[in-house]
C-alpha atoms as one frame of an Amber mdcrd trajectory, in Angstrom:
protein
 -14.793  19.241  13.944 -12.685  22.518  13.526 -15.027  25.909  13.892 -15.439
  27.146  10.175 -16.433  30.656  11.106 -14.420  33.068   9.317 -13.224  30.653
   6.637 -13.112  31.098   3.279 -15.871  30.182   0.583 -15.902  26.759  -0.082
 -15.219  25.231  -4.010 -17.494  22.771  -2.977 -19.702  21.784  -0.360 -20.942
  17.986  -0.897 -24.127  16.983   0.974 -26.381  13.713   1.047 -23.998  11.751
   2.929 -26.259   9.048   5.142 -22.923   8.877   7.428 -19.272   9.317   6.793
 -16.691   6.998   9.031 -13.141   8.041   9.550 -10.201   7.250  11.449  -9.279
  10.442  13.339  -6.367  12.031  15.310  -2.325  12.207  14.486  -0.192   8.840
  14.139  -0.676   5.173  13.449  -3.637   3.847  15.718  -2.449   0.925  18.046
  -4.366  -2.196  19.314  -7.506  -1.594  20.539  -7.556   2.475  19.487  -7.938
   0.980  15.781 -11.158   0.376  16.147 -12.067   3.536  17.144 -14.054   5.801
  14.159 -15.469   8.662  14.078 -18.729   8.445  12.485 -21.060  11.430  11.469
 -24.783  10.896  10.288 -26.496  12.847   7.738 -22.834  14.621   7.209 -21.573
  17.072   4.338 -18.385  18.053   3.458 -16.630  21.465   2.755 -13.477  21.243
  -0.249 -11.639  24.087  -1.239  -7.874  23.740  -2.922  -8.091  20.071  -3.054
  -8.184  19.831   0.670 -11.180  18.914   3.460 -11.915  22.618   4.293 -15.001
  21.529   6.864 -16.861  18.176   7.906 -19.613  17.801  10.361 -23.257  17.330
   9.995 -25.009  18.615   7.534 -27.653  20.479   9.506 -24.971  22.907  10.903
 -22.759  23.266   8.240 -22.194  27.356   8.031 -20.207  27.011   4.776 -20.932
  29.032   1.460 -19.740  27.076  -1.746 -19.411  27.709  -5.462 -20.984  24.915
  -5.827 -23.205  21.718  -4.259 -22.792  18.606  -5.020 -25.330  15.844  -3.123
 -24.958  12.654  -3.222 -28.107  11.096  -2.296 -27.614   9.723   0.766 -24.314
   7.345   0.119 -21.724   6.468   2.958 -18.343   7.904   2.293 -15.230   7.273
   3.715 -11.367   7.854   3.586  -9.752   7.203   0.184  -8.134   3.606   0.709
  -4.014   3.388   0.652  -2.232   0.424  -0.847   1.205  -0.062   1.096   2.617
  -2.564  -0.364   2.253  -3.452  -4.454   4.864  -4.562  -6.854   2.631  -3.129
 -10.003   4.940  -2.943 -12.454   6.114  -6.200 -13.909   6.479  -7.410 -17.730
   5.714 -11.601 -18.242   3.538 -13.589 -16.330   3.498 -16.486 -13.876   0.506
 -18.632 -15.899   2.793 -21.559 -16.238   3.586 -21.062 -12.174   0.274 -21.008
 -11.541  -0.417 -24.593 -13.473   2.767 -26.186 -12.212   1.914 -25.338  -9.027
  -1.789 -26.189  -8.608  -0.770 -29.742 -10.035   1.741 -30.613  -7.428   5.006
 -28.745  -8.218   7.358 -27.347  -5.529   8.427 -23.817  -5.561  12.562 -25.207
  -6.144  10.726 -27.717  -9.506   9.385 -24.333 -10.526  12.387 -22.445 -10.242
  14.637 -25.158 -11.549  12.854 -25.387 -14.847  13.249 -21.782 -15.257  10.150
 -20.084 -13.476   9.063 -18.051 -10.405  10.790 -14.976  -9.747  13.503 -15.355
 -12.173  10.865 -15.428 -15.630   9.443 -12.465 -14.385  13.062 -10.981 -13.840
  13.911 -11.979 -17.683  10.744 -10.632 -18.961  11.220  -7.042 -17.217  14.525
  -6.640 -18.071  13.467  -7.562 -22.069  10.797  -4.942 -21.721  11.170  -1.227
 -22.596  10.201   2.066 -20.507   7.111   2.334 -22.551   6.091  -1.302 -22.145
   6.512  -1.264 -18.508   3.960   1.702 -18.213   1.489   0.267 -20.862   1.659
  -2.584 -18.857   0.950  -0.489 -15.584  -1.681   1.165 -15.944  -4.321  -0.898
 -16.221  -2.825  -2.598 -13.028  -3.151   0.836 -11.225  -6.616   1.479 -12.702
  -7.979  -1.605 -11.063  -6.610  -0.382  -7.700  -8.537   3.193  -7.779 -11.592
   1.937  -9.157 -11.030  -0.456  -6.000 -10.746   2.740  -3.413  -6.665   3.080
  -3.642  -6.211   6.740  -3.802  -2.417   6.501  -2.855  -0.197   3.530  -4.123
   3.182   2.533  -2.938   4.899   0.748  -6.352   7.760  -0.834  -5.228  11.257
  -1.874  -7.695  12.816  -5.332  -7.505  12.609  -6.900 -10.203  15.783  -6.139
 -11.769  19.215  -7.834 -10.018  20.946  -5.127 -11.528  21.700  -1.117 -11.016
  20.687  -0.701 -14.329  17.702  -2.656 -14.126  16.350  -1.887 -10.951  17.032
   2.278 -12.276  14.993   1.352 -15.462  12.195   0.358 -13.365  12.369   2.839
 -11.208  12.535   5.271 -13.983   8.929   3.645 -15.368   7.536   4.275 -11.525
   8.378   8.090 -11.888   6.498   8.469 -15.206   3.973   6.305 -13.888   3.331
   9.038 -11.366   2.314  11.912 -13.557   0.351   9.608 -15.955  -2.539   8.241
 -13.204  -4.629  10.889 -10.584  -3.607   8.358  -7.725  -0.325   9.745  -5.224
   2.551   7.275  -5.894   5.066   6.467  -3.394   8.276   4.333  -5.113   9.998
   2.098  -3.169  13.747   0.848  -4.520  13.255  -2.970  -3.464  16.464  -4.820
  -2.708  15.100  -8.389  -3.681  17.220 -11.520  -4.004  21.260 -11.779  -3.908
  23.059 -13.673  -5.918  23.950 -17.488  -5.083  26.873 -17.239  -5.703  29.297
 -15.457  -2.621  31.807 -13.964  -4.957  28.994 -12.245  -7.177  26.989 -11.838
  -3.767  29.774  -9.429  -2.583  29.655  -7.469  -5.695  26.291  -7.436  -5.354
  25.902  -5.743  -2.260  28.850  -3.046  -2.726  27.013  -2.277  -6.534  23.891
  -1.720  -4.465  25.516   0.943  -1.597  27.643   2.212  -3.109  26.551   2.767
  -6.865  23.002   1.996  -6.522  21.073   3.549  -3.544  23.213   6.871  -4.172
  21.870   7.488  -8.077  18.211   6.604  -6.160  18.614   9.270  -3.898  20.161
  11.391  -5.726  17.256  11.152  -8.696  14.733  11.280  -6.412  13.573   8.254
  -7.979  12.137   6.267  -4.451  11.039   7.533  -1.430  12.309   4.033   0.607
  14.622   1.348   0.542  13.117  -2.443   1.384  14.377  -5.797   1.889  13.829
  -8.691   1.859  15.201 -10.680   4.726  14.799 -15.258   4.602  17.101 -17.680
   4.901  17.226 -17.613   0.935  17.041 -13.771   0.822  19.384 -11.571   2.918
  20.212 -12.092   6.187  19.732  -9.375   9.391  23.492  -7.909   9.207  23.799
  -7.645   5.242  20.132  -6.128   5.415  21.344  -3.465   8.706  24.207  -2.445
   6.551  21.913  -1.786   2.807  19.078   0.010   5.352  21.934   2.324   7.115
  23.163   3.363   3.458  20.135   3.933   2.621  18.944   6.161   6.030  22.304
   7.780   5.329  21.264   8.946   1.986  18.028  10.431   3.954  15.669   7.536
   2.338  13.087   5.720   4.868  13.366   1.840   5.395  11.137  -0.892   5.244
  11.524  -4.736   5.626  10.097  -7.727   4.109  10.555 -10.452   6.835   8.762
 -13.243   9.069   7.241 -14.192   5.234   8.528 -18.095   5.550  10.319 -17.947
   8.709  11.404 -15.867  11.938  15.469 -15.014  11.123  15.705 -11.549  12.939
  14.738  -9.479  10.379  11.776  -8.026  12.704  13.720  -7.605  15.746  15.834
  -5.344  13.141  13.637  -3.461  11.286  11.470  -2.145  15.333  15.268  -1.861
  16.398  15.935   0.841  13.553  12.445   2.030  13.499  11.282   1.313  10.013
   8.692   2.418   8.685   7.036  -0.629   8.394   7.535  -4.676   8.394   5.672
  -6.444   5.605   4.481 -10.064   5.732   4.495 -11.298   8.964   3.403 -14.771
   7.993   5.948 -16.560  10.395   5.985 -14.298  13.342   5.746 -15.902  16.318
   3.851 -15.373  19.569   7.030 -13.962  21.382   7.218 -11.509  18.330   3.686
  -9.858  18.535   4.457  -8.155  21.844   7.549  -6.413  20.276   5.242  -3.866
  18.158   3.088  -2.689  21.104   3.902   1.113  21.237   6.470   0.890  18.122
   5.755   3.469  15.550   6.740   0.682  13.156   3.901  -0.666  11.603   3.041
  -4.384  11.255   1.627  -4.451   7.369  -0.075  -8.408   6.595  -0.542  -9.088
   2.809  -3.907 -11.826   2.677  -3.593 -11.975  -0.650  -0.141 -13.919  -0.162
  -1.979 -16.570   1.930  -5.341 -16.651   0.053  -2.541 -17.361  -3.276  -0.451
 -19.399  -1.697  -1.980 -21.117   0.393   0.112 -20.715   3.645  -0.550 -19.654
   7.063  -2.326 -16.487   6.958  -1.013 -13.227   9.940  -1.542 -13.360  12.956
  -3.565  -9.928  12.682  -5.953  -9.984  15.571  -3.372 -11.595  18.001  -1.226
  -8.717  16.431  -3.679  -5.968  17.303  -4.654  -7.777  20.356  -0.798  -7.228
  21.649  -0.884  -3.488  20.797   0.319  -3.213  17.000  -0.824  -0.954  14.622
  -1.475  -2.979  11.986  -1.583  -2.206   8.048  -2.977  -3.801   4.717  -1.669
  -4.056   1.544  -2.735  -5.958  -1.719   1.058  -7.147  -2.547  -0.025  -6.974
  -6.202   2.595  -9.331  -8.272   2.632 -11.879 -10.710   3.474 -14.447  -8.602
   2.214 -14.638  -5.346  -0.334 -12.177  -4.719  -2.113 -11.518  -8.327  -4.706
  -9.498  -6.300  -6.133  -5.770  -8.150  -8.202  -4.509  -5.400  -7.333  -2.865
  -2.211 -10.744  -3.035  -0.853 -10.822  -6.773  -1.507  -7.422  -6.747   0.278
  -9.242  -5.834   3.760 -12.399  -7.849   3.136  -9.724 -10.490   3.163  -8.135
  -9.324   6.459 -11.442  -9.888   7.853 -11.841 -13.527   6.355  -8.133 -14.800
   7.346  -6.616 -12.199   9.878  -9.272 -11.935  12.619  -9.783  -7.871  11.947
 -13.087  -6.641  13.176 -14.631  -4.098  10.245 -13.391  -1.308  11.969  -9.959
  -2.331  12.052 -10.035  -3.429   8.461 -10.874   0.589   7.825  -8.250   2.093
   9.884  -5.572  -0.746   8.526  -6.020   0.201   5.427  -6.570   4.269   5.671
  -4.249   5.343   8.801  -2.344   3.170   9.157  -1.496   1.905   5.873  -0.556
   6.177   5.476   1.772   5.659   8.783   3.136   2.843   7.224   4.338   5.285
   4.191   5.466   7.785   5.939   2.515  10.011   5.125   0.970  12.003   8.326
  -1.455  14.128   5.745  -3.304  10.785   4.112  -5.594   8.736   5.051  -8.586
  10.624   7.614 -10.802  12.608   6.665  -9.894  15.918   8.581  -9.675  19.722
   7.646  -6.630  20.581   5.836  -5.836  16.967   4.331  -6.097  16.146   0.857
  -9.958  15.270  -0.159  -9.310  11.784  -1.033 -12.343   9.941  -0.299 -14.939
   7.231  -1.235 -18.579   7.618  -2.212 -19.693   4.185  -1.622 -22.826   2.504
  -3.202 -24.514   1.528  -0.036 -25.705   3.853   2.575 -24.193   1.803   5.045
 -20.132   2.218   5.470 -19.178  -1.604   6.126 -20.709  -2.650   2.792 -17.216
  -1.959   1.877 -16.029  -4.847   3.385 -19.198  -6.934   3.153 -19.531  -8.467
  -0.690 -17.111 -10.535  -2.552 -16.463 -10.263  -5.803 -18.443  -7.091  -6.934
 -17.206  -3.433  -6.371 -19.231  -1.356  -3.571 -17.673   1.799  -4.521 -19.983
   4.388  -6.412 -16.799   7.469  -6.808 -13.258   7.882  -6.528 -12.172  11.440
  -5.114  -8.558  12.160  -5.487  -7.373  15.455  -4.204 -11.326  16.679  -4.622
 -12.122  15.975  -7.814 -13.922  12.701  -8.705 -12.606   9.839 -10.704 -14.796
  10.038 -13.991 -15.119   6.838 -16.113 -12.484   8.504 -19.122  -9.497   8.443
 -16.229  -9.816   4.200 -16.880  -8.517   4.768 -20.601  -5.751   6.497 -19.725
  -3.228   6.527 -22.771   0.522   8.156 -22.845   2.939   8.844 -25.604   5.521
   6.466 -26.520
């Protein structure tokens, strides 16, 4: 790695690592380069600032620290990054879930009152400080998991003022947990109705994603493009207002079934395209090269019980491919990021490798980040001291947590950060 001679004194110098894996080098990684890690034995690591000052191997590590830290032979690797959560929500779908699992359709649920539209009712009865009580447990569960950074995305409110009020609650969340938050304004559902439809989309252009930019309240615009969503040309007009207003883009599309909404999103070079359930063979050639990134949700399919990514044909045709949890009420109720690429392994085809870079590099690419996500001199010291010495018992075990520390920003994740409390 980089030649430390001459550098300053280290705040910390952390030693005992039996091997530290990273993803390395600028950009998302495509196809077969995302399987490609950098792996050190018997490494140590320099920190000074909050940033990777050094890494290399241990035995010719030059650096002087204020202090050493070792950590007795444990694998580390990159802190984890969620791309794609909806974490804060008030309500739940329990009665969903029942109705469901004993033979209702998704239109029976939403007829008698459920799905999306209980959780829209029970948001918008909420208030600021409910929303974040609510939260934070939520975004708890995802560090202790090995999210360091955490894209929170709106949506849930089918009006200005709503969808500002939870916006508002992802800003506060951001100074209340150690994790880096990236907000996303969501546009979710229109109205049925065309008149209100109309209104709908001028509220959201010309009223809406305006105040968002001009509060600094989301870092992104997304939508969500399906036959009972938006379709391709309302979607390229709400994502040009929005690029206009110096916002990235991002698309929810290919979830149910293949409308044009990816063809869109590569054509204006989004940021990212979420779902991918229903992307077809002709469609996985389309990322190869793209600086778009192709982010599959598992935890959709595991949930719901429909056709899971095409992930390896994905990576096989040259995408760079992302992971997110998709943490909701409703079709993803999934807390852990790390559980999130175990899963890619399961139901996407991803090798181990790829599962690491999906959800470090590229999952970073996918926000917009270029400093997240490696672990390379001069990025933030967000990283993983696992429990095994070995780095893919990460991805290995079910149902138990493989991560010994949380580092955010180089300093660890103590046990008092999961009891975080704020003032009402």
């Amino acid at each position: 790695m980089d030649d430390p001679a001459n550098q300053p004194q280290a705040d910390l110098l952390l030693t005992g690592i039996s091997e530290l894996v990273t993803p390395t080098g600028p950009g998302p990684l495509h196809g077969p380069a995302m399987s490609s890690l950098t792996q050190i034995p018997n490494a140590a690591i320099a920190v000074k600032d909050g940033h990777f000052q050094w890494i290399g191997k241990q035995a010719d590590c030059p650096i002087q620290a204020k202090r050493t830290l070792d950590l007795g032979n444990h694998a580390v690797v990159p802190g984890l990054i969620d791309p794609h959560t909806h974490a804060v929500w008030a309500g739940d779908r329990l009665a969903d879930f029942e109705a469901r699992t004993s033979g209702k359709t998704y239109e029976q649920i939403l007829a008698a009152g459920g799905g999306i539209r209980s959780t829209i009712r029970a948001t918008a009865a909420a208030s600021h400080e409910e929303l974040i009580a609510l939260a934070i447990p939520r975004l708890n569960a995802l560090i202790a998991s090995g999210a360091t950074t955490i894209e929170i995305k709106s949506g849930y409110g089918f009006t200005p003022a709503a969808e500002l009020r939870q916006l508002e609650a992802i800003q506060s969340l951001a100074a209340l947990t150690p994790a880096h938050i990236r907000p996303t304004h969501r546009v979710h559902n229109p109205p049925s109705n065309v008149a209100d439809r109309a209104d709908y989309l001028s509220q959201i252009q010309q009223e809406l994603i305006p105040e968002v930019a001009r509060r600094k309240l989301a870092t992104a615009v997304d939508i969500f493009v399906e036959k009972e969503a938006f379709q391709p040309a309302e979607a390229e007009s709400i994502l040009n207002t929005a690029l206009t207003h110096d916002l990235a883009i991002k698309m929810h599309s290919e979830q149910f079934h293949a409308i044009g909404g990816l063809e869109l999103a590569l054509r204006l070079m989004a940021l990212s395209v979420d779902h991918l359930e229903a992307c077809t063979p002709a469609q996985h050639v389309l990322f190869a090269g793209a600086n778009t990134i192709a982010t599959i949700l598992p935890g959709v399919s595991l949930h719901l019980g429909i056709p899971c990514a095409p992930g390896r044909s994905l990576i096989d045709n040259g995408a760079a491919v992302a992971v997110g949890t998709d943490l909701n009420p409703g079709s993803s109720p999934l807390f852990s990021t790390s559980a999130a690429l175990a899963l890619s392994i399961r139901l996407n085809g991803l090798t181990a490798a790829e599962a690491l870079t999906a959800g470090t590099a590229n999952a970073a690419a996918a926000l917009g980040l270029p400093d997240a996500g490696r672990i390379e001199p001069g990025q933030p010291a967000d990283f993983l001291v696992l429990s095994s010495s070995d780095w893919r018992d990460l991805l290995y075990p079910l149902g138990i947590n493989s991560i010994r520390q949380v580092w955010i920003s180089g300093n660890p994740w103590t046990p008092s950060d999961q009891q975080l409390e704020h003032e009402a």
